[in-house]
Structure formats: structure tokens, C-alpha cells
Backbone of each chain as ProteinMPNN parsed JSONL, in Angstrom:
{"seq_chain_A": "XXXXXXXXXXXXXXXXXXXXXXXXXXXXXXXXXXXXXXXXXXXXXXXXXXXXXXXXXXXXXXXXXXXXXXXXXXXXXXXXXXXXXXXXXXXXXXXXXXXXXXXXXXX", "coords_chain_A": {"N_chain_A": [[94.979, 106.517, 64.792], [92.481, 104.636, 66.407], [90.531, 104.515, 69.376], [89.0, 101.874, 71.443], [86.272, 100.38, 73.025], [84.844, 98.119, 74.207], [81.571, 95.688, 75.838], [80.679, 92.841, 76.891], [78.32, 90.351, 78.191], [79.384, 87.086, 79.951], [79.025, 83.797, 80.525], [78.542, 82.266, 84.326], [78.946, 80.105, 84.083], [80.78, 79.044, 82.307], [83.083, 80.51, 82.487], [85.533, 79.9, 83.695], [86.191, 78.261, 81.48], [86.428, 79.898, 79.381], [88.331, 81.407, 79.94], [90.85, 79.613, 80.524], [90.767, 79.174, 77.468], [91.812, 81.59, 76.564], [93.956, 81.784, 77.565], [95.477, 80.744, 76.019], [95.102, 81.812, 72.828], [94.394, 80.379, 69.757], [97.063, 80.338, 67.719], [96.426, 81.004, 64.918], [94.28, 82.708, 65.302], [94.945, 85.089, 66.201], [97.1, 86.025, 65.297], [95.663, 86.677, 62.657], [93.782, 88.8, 64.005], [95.985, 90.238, 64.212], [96.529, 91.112, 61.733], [94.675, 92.451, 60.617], [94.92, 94.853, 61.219], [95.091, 95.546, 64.837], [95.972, 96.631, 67.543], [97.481, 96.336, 70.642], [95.305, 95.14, 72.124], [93.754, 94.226, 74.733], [91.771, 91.588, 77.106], [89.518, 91.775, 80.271], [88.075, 90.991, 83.746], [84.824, 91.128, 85.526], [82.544, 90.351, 87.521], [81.435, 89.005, 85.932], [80.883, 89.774, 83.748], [82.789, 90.757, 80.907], [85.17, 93.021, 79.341], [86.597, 94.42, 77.111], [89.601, 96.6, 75.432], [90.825, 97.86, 72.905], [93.308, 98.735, 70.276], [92.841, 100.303, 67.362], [94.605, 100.514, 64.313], [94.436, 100.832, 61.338], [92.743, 102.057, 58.471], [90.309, 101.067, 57.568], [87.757, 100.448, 59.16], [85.429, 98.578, 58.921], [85.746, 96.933, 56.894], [88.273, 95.686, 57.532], [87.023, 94.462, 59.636], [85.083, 92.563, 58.166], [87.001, 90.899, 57.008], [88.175, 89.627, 58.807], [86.038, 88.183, 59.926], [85.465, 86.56, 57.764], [87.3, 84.868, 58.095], [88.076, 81.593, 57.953], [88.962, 80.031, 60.363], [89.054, 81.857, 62.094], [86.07, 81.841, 62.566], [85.553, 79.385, 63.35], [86.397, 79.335, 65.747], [85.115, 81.727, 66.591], [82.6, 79.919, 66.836], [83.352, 78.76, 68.858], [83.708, 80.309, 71.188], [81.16, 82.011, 71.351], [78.65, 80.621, 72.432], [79.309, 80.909, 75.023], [79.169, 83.379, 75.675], [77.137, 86.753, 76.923], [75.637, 88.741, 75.647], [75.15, 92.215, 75.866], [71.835, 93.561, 76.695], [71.548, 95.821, 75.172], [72.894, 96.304, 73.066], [73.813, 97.925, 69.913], [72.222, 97.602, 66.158], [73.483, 95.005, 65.142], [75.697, 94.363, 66.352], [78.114, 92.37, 68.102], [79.32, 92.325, 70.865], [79.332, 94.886, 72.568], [79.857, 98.139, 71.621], [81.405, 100.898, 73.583], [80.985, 104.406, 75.036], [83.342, 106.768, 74.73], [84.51, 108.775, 76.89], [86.418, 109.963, 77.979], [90.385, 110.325, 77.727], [93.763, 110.541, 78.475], [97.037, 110.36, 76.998]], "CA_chain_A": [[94.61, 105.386, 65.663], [91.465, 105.012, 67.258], [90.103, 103.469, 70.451], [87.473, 100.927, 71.25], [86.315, 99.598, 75.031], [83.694, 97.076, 74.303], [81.942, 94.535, 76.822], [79.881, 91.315, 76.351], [78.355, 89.422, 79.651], [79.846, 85.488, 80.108], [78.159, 82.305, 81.45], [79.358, 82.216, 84.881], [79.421, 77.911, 84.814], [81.614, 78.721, 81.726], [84.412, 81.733, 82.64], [86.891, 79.304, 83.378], [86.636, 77.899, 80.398], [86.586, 81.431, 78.422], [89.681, 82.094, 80.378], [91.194, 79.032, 79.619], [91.146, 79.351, 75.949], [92.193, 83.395, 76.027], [95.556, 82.128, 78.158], [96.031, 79.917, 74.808], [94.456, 81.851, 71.834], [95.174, 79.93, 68.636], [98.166, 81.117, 66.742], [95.734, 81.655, 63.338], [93.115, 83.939, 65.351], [95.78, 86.287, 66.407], [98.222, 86.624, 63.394], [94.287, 87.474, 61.88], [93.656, 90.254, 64.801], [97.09, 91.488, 63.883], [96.382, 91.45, 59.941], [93.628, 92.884, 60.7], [95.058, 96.326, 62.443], [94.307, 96.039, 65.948], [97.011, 96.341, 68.322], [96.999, 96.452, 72.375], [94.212, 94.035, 73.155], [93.194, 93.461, 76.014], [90.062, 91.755, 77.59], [89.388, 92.12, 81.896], [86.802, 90.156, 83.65], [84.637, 90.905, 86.38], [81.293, 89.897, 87.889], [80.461, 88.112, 84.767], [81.165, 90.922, 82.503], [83.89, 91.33, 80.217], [85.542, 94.361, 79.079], [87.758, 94.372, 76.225], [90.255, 97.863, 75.066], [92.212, 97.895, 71.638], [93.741, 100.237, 69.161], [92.565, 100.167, 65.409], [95.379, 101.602, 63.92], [94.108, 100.596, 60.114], [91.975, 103.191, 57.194], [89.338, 100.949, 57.014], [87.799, 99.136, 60.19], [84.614, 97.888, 58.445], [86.767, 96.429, 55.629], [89.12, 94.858, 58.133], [86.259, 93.52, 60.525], [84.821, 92.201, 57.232], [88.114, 90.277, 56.92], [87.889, 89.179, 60.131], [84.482, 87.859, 60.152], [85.194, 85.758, 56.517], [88.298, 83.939, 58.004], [87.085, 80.324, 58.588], [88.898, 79.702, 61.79], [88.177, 82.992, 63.293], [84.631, 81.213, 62.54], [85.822, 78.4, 63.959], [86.781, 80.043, 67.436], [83.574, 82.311, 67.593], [81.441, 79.129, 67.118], [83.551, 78.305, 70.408], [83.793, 81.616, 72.48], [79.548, 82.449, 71.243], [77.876, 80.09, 73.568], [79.532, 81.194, 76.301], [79.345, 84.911, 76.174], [75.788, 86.95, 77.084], [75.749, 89.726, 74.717], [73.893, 93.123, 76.613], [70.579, 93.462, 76.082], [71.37, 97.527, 75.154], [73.506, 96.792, 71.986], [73.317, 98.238, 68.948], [71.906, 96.602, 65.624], [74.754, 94.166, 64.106], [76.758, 94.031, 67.69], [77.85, 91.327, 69.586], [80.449, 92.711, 71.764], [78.789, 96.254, 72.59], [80.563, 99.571, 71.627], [81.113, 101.569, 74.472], [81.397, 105.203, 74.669], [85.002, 107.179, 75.241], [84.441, 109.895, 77.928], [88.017, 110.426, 78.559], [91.192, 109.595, 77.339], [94.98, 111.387, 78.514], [97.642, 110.667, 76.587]], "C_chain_A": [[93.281, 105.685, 66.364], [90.752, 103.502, 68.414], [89.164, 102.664, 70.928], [87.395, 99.979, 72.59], [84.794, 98.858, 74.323], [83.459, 96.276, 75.497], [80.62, 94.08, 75.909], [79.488, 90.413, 77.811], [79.485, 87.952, 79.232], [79.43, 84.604, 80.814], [79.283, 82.322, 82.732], [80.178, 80.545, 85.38], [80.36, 78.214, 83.61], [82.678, 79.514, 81.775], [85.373, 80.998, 82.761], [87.288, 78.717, 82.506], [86.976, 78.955, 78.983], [88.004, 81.707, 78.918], [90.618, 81.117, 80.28], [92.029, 79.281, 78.329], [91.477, 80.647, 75.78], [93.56, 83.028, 77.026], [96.394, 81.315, 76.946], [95.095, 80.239, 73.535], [95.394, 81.188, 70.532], [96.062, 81.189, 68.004], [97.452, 81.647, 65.668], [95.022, 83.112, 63.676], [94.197, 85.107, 65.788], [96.632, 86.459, 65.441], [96.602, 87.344, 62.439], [94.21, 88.883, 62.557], [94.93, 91.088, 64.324], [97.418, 91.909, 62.288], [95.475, 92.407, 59.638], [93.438, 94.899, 61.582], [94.451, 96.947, 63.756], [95.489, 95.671, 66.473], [96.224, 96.626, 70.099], [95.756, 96.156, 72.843], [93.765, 93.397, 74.109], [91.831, 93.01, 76.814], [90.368, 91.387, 79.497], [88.135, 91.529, 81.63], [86.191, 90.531, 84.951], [83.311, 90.804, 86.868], [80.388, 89.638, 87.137], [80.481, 88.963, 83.804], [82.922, 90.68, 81.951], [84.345, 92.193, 79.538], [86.43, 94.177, 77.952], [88.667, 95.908, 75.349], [91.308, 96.988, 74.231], [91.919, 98.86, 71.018], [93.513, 100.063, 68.028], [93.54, 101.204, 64.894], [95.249, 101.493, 61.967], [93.172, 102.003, 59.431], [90.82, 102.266, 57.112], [88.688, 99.69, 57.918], [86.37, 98.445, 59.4], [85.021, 96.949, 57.701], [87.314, 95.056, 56.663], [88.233, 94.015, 59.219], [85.504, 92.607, 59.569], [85.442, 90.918, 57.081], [87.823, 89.224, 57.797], [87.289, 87.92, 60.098], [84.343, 86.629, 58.776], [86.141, 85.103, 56.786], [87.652, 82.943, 58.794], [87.639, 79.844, 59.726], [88.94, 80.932, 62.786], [86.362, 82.61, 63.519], [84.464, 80.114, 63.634], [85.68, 78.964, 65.819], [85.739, 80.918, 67.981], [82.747, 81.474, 67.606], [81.709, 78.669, 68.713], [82.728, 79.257, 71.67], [81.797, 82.009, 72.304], [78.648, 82.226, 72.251], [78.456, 80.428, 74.938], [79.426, 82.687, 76.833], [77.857, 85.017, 76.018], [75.861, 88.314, 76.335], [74.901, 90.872, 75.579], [72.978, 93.318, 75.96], [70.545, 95.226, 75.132], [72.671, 97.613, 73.753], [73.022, 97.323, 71.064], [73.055, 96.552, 67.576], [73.701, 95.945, 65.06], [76.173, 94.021, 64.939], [76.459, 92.851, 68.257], [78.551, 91.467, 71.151], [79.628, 94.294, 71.711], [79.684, 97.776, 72.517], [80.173, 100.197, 72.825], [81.377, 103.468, 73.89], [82.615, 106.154, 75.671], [84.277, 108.398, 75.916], [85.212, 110.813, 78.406], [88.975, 109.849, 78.16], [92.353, 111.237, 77.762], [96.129, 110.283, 78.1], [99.154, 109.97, 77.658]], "O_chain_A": [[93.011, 106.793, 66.829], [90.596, 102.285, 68.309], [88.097, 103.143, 70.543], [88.192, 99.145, 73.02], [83.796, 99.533, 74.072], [84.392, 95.987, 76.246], [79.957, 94.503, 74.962], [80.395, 89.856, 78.43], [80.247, 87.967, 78.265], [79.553, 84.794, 82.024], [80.497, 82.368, 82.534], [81.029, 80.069, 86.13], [81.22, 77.348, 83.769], [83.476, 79.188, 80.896], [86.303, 81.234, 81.99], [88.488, 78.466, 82.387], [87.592, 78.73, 77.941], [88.783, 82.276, 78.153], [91.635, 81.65, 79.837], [93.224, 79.482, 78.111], [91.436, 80.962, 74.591], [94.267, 84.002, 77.285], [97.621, 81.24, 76.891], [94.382, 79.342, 73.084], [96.595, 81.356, 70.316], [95.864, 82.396, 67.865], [97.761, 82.796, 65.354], [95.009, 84.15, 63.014], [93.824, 86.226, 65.434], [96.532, 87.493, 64.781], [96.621, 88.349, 61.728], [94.472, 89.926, 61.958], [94.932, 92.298, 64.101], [98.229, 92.706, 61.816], [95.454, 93.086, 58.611], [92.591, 95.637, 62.086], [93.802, 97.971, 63.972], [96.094, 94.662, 66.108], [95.11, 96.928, 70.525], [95.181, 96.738, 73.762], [93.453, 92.215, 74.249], [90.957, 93.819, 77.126], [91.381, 90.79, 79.862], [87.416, 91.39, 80.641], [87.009, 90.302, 85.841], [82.75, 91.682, 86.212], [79.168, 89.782, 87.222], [79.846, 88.596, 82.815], [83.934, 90.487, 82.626], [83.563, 92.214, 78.588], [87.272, 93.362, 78.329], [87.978, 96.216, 74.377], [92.105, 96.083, 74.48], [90.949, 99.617, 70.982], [94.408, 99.361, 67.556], [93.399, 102.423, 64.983], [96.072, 102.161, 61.34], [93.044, 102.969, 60.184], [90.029, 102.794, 56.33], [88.854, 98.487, 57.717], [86.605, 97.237, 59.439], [84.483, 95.872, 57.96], [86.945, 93.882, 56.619], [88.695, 92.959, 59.651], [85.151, 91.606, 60.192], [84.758, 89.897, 57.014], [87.313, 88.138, 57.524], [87.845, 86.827, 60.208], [83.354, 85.898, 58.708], [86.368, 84.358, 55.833], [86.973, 83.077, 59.812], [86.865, 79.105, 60.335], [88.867, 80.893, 64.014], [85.629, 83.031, 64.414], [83.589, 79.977, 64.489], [84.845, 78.81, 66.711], [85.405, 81.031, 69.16], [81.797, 81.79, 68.321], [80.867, 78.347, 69.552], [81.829, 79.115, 72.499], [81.232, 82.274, 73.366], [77.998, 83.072, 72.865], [77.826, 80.082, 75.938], [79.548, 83.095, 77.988], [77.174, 84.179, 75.431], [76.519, 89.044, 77.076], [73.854, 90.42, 76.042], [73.029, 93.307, 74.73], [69.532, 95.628, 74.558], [73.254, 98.658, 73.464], [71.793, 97.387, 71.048], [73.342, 95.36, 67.684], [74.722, 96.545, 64.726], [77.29, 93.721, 64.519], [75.429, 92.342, 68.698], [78.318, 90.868, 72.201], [79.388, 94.732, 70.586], [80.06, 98.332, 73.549], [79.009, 100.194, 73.227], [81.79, 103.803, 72.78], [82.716, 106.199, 76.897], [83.385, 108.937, 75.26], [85.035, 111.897, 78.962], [88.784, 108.635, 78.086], [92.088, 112.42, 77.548], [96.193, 109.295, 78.832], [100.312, 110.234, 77.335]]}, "seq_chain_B": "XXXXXXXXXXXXXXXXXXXXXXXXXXXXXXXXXXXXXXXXXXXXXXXXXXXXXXXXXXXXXXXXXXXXXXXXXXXXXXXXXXXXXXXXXXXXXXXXXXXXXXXXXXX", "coords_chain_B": {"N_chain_B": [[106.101, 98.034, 81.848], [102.516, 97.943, 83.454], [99.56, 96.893, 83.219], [95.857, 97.995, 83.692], [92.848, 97.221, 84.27], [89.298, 99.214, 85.102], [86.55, 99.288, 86.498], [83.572, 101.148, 87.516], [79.861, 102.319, 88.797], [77.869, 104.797, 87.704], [75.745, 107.146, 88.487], [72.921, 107.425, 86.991], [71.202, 110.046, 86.595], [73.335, 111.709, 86.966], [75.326, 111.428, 85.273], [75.817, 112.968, 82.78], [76.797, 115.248, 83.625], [79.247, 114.431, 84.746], [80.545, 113.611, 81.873], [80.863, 116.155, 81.061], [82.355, 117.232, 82.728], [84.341, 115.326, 82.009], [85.17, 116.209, 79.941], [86.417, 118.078, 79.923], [88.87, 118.15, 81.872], [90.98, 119.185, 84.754], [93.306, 120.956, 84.599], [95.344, 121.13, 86.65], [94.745, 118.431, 87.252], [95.445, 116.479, 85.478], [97.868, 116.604, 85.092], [98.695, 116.016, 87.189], [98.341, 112.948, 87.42], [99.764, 111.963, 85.274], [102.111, 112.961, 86.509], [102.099, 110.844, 88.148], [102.896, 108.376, 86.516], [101.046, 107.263, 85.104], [99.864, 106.1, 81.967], [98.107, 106.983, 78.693], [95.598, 106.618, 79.377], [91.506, 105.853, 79.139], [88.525, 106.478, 79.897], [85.79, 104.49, 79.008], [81.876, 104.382, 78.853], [78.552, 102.481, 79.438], [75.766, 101.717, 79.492], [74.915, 102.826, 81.903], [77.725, 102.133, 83.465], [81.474, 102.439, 84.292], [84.374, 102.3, 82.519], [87.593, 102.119, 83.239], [90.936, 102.216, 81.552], [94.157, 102.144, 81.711], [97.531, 102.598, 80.991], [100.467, 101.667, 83.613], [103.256, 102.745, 83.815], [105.393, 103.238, 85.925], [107.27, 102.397, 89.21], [106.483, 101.717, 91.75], [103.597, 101.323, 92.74], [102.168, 101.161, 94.577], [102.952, 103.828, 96.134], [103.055, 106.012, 94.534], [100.065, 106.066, 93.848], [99.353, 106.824, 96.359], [100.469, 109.466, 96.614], [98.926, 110.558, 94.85], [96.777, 110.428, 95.981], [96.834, 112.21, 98.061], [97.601, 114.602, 97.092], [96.061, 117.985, 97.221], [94.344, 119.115, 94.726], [93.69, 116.84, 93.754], [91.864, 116.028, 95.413], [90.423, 117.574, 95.958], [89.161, 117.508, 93.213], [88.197, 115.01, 93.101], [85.818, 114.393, 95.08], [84.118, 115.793, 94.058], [83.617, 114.596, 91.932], [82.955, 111.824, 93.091], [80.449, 111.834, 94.791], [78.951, 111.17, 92.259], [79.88, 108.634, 91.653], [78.771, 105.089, 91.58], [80.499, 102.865, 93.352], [81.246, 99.439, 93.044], [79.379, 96.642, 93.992], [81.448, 94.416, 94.707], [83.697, 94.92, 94.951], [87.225, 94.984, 95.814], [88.722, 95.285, 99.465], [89.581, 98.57, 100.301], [88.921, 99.633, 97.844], [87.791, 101.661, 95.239], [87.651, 102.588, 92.904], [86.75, 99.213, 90.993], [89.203, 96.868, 90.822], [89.951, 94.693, 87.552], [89.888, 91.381, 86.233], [93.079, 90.526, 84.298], [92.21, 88.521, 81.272], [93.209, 88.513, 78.582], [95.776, 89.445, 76.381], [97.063, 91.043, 73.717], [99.535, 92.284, 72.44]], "CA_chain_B": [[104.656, 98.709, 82.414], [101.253, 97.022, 84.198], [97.917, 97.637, 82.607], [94.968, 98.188, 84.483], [91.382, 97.826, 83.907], [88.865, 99.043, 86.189], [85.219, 99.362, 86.801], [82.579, 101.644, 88.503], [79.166, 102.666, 88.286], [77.703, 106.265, 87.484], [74.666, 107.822, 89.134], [71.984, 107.856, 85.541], [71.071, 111.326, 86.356], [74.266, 112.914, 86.781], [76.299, 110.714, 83.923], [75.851, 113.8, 81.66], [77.27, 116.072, 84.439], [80.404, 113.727, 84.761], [80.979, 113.509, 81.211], [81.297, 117.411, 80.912], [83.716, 117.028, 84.044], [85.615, 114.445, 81.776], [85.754, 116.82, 78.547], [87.457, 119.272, 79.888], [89.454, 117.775, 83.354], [91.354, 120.352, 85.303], [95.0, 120.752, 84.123], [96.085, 120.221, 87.411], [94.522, 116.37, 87.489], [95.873, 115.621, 84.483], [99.531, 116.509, 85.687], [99.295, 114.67, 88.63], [98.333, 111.64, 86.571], [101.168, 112.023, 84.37], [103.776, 112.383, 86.995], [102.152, 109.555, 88.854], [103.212, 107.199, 86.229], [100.525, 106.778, 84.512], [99.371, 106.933, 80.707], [97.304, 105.727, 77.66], [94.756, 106.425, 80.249], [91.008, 105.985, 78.972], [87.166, 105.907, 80.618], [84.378, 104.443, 78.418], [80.665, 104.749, 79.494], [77.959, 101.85, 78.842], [74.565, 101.29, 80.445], [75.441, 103.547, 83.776], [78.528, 101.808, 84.235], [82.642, 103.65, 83.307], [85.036, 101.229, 82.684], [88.981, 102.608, 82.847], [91.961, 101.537, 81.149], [95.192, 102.914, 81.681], [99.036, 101.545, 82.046], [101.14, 102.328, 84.395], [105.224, 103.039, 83.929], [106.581, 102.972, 87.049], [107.857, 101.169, 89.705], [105.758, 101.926, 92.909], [101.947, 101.783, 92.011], [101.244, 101.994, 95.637], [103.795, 105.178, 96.578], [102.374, 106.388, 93.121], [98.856, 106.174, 94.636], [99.244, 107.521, 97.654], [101.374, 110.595, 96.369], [98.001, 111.37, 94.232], [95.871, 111.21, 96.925], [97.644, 113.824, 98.975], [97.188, 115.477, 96.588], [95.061, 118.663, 97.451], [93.579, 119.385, 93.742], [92.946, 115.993, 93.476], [91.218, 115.478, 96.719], [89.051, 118.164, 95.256], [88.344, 116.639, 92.285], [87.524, 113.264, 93.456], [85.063, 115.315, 96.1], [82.933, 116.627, 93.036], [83.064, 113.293, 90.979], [82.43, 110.614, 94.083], [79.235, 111.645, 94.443], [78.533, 110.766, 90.986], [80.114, 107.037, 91.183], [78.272, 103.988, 92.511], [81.149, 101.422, 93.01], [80.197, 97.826, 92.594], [79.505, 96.173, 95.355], [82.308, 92.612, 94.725], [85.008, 95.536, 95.013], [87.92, 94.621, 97.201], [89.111, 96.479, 100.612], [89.769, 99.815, 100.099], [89.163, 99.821, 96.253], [86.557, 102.677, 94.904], [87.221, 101.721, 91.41], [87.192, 98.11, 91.323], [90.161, 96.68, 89.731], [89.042, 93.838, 86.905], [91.07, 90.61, 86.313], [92.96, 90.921, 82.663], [92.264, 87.391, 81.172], [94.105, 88.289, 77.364], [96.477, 90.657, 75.993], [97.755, 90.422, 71.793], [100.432, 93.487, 71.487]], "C_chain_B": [[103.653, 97.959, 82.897], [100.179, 97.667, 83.363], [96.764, 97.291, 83.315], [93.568, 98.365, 83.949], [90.523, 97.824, 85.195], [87.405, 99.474, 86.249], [84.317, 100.171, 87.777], [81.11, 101.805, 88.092], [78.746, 103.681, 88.201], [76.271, 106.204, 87.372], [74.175, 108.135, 87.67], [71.777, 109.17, 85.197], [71.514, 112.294, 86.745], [75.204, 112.465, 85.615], [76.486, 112.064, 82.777], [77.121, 115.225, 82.101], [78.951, 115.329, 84.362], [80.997, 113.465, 83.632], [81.379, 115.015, 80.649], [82.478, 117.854, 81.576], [84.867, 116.995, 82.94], [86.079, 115.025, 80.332], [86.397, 117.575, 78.567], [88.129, 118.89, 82.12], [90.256, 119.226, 83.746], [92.891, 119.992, 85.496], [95.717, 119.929, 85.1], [96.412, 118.455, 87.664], [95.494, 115.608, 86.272], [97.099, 115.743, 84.692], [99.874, 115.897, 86.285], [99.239, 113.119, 87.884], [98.867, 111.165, 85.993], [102.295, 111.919, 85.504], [103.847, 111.437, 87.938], [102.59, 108.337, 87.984], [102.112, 106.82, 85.267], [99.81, 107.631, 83.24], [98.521, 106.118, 79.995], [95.983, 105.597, 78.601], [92.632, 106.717, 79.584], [89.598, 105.51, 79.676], [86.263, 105.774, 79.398], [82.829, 104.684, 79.395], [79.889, 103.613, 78.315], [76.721, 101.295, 79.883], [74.996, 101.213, 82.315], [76.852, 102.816, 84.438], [79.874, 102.23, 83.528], [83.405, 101.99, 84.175], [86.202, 102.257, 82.071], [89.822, 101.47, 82.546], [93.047, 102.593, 81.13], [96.543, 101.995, 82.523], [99.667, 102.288, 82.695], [102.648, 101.849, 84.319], [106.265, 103.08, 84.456], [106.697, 102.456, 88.175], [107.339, 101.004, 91.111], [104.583, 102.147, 92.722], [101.539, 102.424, 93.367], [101.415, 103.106, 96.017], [102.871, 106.037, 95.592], [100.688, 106.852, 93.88], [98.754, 106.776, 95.591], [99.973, 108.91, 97.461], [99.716, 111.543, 96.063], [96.695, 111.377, 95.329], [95.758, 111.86, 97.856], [97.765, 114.868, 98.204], [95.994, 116.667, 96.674], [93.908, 119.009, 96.071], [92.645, 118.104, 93.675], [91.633, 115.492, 94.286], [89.863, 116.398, 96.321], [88.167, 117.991, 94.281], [87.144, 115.36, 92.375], [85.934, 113.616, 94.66], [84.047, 115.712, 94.99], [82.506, 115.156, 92.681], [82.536, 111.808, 91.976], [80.906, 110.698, 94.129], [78.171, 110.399, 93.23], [78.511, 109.443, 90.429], [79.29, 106.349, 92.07], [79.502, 102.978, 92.716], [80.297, 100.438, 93.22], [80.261, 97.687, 94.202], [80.499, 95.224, 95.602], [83.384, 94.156, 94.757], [85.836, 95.072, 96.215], [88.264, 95.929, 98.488], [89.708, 97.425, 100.098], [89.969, 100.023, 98.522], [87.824, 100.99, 96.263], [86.242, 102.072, 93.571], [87.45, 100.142, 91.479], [88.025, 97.302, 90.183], [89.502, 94.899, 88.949], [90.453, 92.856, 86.808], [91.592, 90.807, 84.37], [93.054, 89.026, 82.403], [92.89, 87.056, 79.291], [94.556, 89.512, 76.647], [97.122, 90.038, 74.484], [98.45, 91.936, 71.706], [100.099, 93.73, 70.596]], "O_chain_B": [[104.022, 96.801, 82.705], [100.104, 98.832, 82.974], [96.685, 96.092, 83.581], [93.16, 99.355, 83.341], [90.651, 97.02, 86.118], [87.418, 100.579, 85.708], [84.357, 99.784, 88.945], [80.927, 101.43, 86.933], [79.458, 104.206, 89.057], [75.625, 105.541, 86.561], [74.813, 108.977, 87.038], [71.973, 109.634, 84.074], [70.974, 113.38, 86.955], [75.841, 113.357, 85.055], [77.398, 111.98, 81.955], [77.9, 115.869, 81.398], [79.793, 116.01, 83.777], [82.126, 113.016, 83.827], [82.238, 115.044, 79.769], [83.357, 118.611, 81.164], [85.793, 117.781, 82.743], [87.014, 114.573, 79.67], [87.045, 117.989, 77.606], [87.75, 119.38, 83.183], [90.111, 120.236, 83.059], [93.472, 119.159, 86.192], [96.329, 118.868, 84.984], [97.336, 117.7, 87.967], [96.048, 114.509, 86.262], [97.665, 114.688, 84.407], [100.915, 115.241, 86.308], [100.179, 112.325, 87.918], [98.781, 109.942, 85.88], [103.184, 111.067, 85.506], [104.861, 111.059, 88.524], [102.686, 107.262, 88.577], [102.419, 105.875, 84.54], [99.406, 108.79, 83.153], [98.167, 104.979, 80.303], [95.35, 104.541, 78.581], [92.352, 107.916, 79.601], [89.471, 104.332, 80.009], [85.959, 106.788, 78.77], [82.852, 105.137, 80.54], [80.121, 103.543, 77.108], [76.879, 100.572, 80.866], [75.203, 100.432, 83.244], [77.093, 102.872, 85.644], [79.783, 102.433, 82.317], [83.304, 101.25, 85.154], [86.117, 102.945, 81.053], [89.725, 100.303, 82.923], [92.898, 103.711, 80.636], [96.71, 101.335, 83.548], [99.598, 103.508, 82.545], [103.083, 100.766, 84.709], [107.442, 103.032, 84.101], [105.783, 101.632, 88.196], [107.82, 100.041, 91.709], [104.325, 103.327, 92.485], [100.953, 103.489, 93.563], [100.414, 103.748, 96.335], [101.961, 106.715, 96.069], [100.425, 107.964, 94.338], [97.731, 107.459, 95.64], [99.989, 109.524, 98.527], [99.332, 112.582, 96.6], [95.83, 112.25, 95.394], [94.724, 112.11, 98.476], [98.024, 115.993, 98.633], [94.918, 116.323, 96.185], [92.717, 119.15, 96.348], [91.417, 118.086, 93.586], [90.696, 114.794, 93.899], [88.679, 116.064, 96.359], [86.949, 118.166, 94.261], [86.024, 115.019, 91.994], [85.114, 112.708, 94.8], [82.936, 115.966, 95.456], [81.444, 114.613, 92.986], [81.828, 110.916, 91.508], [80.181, 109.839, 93.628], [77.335, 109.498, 93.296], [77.854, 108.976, 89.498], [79.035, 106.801, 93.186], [79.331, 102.022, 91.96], [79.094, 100.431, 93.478], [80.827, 98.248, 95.141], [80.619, 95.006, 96.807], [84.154, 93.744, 93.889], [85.374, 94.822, 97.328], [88.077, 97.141, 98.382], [90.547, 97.094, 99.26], [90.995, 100.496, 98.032], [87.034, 101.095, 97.202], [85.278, 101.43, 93.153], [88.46, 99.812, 92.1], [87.679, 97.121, 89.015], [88.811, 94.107, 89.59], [91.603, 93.182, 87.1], [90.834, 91.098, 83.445], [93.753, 88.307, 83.116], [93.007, 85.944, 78.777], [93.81, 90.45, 76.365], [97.526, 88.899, 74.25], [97.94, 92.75, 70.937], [100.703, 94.56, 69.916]]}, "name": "protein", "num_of_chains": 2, "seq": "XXXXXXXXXXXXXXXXXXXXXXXXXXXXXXXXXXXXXXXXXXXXXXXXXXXXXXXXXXXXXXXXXXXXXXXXXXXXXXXXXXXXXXXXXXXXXXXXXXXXXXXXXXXXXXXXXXXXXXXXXXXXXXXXXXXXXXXXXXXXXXXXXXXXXXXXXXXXXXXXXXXXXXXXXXXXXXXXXXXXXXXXXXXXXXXXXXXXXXXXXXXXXXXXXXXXXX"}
């Protein structure tokens, strides 16, 4: 298994509507996240930032973000959630959600 | 269990110093942390700012809390690494780390 803390800014005229639609994610995009071997997802919100921690418990996360990324209403739902999030200016290339790095972890 | 995400910021030119801290913690901290209840406990690091995640198991967060900061090791710990944090400024009364809101969870 391995761990993954990403963040992504968010429009602050649109957070209630980001939060909103994440207290009612479609049924398709999550049966995908969970086809997709990611368990314990969670995203936190605060002063316009969002944080998100899950578990990749899959052999092949490129593969499976691949997946991901070719299902047409996970397309559907990032054409939603896109305009509203601010991506950091300090990602890497081919990020939209920014890898963070693990410092610490107990068990 | 409760899950917790939480937010600070970290002094640029000690961040290197604090991540040597966090590679090798001091047995004791990590005991107390454990028999406070809490696990699955992880800090990322992303453009000077440490974002934790960690749930918690049992049934008194605040007793829980207050046990570990009577704690004498810990009191020592937190004494090396304070320095090192900026909290935010939107933190609430008596928060250091500032706790984040969770706005979606997928088991």
C-alpha cells in the first residue's frame, strides 16, 4: 500500500459549491475510484486550500490513473470540479492536484 | 474512529532540520501517540506548509490530548519542533495545528 497527501487551491465564490457536490459524489465516479485501487479518501478544506489523503493499494498506479482519466464520466465530473479548483503554481509537470511529500508516517 | 486533518506552516530554513526530526522521532513520542489513541498517523510537506492526517480510536480526544501534553518527553519534543512551525493565522482558540474541515470520505 502506498500513501498520497495531495492539495489543489479552490475558488473561494465557488467552495460551497465544491462541497456540495463531494457530500453527493456520483455513484459512477466512486465505484471508478474504488476499481481503480484507492481506498480511505479523504479531502479537508481550509483557507481555500484543499488537502486530499488516500491509500493506493493496487501494482500499477499509472495504469490505474490511466483508467481513471479514460472513463467518460470521471471526464464528465472533472469538466465540473476543474473550474473551480486553483491548481499550485509549484506542481510538477502532468499534475493537477500536487503530490506532496511524506515526512512522517506511524503506524 | 474520527479522522483528522490538520495544517501548519514550517520555517523554509529549518524544514530540512524538521524532516530529520521526523525520520527518526523519539521512541518515547511515538508511544505516547499510540496509547493516546491515535494511528494511521501521517505528515506530508508542500511549499513550506505540513499537512497531518491521522485517526483517532478512542473515546475522549480531549482527555487523550491533554494526557499527551503532560506529558514530559513530549513537552520536550514539541519545545524543539515549535520553533520550527508557523501556524496559520485562521487557526481557532487554542489550536497550534489548525484543524481542516473534511468535506469527502470514499472507504
Amino acid at each position: 500500500m502506498k500513501r498520497f497527501g495531495q492539495v489543489i487551491g479552490v475558488d473561494p465564490q465557488q467552495f460551497e459549491k465544491y462541497k456540495t457536490y463531494h457530500a453527493a459524489v456520483w455513484p459512477e465516479i466512486l465505484e471508478m475510484i474504488s476499481a481503480c485501487n484507492i481506498t480511505n479518501y479523504s479531502i479537508f478544506h481550509k483557507d481555500n486550500m484543499l488537502y486530499a489523503y488516500f491509500e493506493y493499494t493496487g501494482t500499477d498506479f499509472t495504469a490505474d490513473m490511466a483508467r481513471m482519466a479514460a472513463d467518460p464520466k470521471t471526464q464528465e465530473w472533472w469538466a465540473v470540479m476543474e473550474p473551480m479548483q486553483r491548481p499550485v503554481a509549484k506542481r510538477s509537470v502532468g499534475e493537477w492536484w500536487a503530490n506532496m511529500e511524506e515526512v512522517f508516517h506511524l503506524e
